[in-house]
Short mmCIF file of the C-alpha atoms (twelve columns), coordinates in Angstrom:
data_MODEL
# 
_entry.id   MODEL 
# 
loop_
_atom_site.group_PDB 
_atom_site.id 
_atom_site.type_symbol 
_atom_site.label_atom_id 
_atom_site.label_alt_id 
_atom_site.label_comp_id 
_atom_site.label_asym_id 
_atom_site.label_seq_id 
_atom_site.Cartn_x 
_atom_site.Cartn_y 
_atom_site.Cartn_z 
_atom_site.pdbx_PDB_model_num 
ATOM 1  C CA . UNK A 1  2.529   -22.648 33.151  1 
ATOM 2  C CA . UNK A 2  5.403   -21.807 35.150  1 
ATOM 3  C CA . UNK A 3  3.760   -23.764 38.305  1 
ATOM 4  C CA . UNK A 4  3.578   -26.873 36.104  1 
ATOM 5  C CA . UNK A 5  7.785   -26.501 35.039  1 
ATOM 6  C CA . UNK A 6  8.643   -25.826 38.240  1 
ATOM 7  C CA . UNK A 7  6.319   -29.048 39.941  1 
ATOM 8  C CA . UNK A 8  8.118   -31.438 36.165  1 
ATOM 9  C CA . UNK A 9  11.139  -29.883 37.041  1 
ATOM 10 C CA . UNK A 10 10.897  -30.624 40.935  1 
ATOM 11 C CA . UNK A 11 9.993   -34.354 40.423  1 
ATOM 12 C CA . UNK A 12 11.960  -35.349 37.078  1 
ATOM 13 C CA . UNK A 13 15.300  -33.553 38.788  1 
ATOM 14 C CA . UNK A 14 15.928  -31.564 35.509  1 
ATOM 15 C CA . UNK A 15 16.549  -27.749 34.634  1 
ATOM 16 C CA . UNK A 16 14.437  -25.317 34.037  1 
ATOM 17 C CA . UNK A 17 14.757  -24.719 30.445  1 
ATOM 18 C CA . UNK A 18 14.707  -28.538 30.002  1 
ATOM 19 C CA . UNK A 19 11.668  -29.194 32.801  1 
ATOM 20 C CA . UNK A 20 9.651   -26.347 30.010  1 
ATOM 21 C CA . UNK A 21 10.638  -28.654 26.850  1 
ATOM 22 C CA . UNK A 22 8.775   -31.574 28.755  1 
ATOM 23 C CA . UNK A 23 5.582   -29.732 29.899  1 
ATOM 24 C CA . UNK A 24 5.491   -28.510 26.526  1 
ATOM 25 C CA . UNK A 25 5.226   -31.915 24.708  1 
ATOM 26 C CA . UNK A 26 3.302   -33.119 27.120  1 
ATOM 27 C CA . UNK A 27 0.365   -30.427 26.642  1 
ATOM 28 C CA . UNK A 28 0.957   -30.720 23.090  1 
ATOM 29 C CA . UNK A 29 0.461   -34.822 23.278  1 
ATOM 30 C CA . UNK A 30 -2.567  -33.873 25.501  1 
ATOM 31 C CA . UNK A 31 -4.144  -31.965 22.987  1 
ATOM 32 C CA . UNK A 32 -3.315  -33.450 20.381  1 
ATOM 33 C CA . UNK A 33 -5.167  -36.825 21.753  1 
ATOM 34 C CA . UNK A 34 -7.905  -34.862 22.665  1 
ATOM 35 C CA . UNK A 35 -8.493  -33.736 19.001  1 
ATOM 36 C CA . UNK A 36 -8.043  -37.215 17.755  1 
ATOM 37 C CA . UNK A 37 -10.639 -38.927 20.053  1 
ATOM 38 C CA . UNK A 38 -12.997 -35.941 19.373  1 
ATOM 39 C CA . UNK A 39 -12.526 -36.769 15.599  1 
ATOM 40 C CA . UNK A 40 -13.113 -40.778 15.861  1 
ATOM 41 C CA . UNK A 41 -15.897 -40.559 17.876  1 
ATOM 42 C CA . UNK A 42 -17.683 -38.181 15.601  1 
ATOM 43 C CA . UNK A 43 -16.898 -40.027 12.505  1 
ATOM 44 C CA . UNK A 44 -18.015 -43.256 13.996  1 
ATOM 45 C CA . UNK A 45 -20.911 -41.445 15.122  1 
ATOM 46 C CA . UNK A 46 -21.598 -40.615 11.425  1 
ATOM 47 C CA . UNK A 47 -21.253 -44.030 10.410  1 
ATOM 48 C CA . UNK A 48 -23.430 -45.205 12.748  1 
ATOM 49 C CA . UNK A 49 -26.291 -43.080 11.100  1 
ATOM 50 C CA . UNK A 50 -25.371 -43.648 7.721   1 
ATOM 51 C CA . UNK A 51 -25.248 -47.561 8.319   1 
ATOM 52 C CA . UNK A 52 -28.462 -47.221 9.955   1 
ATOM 53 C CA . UNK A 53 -30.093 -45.074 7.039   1 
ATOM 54 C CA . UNK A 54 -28.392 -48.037 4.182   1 
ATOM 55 C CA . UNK A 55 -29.833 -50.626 6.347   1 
ATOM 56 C CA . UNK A 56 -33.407 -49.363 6.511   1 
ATOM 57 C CA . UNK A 57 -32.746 -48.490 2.557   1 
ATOM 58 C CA . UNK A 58 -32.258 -52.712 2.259   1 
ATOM 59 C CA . UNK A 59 -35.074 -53.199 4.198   1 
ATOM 60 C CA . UNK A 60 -37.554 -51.740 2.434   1 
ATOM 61 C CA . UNK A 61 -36.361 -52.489 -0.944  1 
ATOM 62 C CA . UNK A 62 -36.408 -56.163 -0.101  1 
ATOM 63 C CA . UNK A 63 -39.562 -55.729 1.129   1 
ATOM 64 C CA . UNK A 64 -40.402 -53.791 -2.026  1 
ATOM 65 C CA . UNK A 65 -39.175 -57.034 -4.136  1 
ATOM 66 C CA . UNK A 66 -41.358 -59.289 -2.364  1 
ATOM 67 C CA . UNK A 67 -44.679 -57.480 -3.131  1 
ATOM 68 C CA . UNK A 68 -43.387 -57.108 -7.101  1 
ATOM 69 C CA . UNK A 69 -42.456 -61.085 -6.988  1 
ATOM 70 C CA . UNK A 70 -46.021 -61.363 -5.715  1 
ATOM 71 C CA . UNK A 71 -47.822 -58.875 -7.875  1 
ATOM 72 C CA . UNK A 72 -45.646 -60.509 -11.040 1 
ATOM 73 C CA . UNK A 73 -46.722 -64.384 -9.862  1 
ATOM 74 C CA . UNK A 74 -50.182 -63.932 -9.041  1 
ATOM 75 C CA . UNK A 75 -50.411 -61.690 -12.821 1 
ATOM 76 C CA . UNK A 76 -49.144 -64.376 -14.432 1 
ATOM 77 C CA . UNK A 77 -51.593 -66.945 -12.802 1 
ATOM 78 C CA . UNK A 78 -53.658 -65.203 -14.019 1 
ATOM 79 C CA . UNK A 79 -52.713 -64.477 -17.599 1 
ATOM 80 C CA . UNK A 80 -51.697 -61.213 -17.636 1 
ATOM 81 C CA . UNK A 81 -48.541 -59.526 -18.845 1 
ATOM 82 C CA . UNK A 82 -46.573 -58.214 -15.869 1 
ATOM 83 C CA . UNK A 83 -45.328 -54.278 -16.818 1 
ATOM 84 C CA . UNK A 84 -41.904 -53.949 -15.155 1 
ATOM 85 C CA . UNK A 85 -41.618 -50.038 -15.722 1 
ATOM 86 C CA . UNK A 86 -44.920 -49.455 -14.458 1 
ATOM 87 C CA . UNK A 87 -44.859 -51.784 -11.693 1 
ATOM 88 C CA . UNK A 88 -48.546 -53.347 -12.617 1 
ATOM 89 C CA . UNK A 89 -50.448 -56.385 -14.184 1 
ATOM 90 C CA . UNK A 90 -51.438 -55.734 -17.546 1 
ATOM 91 C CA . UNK A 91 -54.277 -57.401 -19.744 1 
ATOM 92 C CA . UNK A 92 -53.054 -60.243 -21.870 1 
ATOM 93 C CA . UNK A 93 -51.982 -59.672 -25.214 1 
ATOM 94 C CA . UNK A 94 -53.503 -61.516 -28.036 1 
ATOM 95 C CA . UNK A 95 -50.687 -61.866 -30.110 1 
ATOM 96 C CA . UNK A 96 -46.891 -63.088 -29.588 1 
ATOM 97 C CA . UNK A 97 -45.053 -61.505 -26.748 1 
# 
């Protein structure tokens, strides 16, 4: 460390004592900016995979919706009594619904 006071210190034209107060916030800027770009580019890292996981999670519940539109149009052409819970065509019912 003393190399790098001495070399501030040499080109800024400073003291000592003054040349150390400089390398110090420097190195602590340094760091510091290290840490932060470590932590943005892991949590957009992150999002990236949890966007990915939400968008595949849409995907396969619209295509989920599709086949129950489907299933629920072709049960009703055909006169039977669509079961939501169950996900299936029942028989018609003989009385009111």
């Amino acid at each position: 460390m003393t190399w790098l006071i001495t070399l501030v210190a040499g080109f800024a034209g400073v003291p000592r004592p003054l040349a150390g107060v400089i390398a110090w916030a420097v190195l602590a800027v340094a760091v510091s900016g290290a840490a932060l770009s470590g932590y943005e580019l892991i949590k957009h890292w992150g999002a990236d995979e949890v966007r990915a996981k939400i968008e595949k999670e849409n995907t396969d519940a619209i295509h989920k919706g599709i086949d129950a539109r489907m299933s629920l149009d072709e049960c009703l052409d055909a006169g039977g009594v669509y079961d939501f819970r169950r996900q299936r065509c029942d028989a018609a019912t003989t009385g009111p619904r």
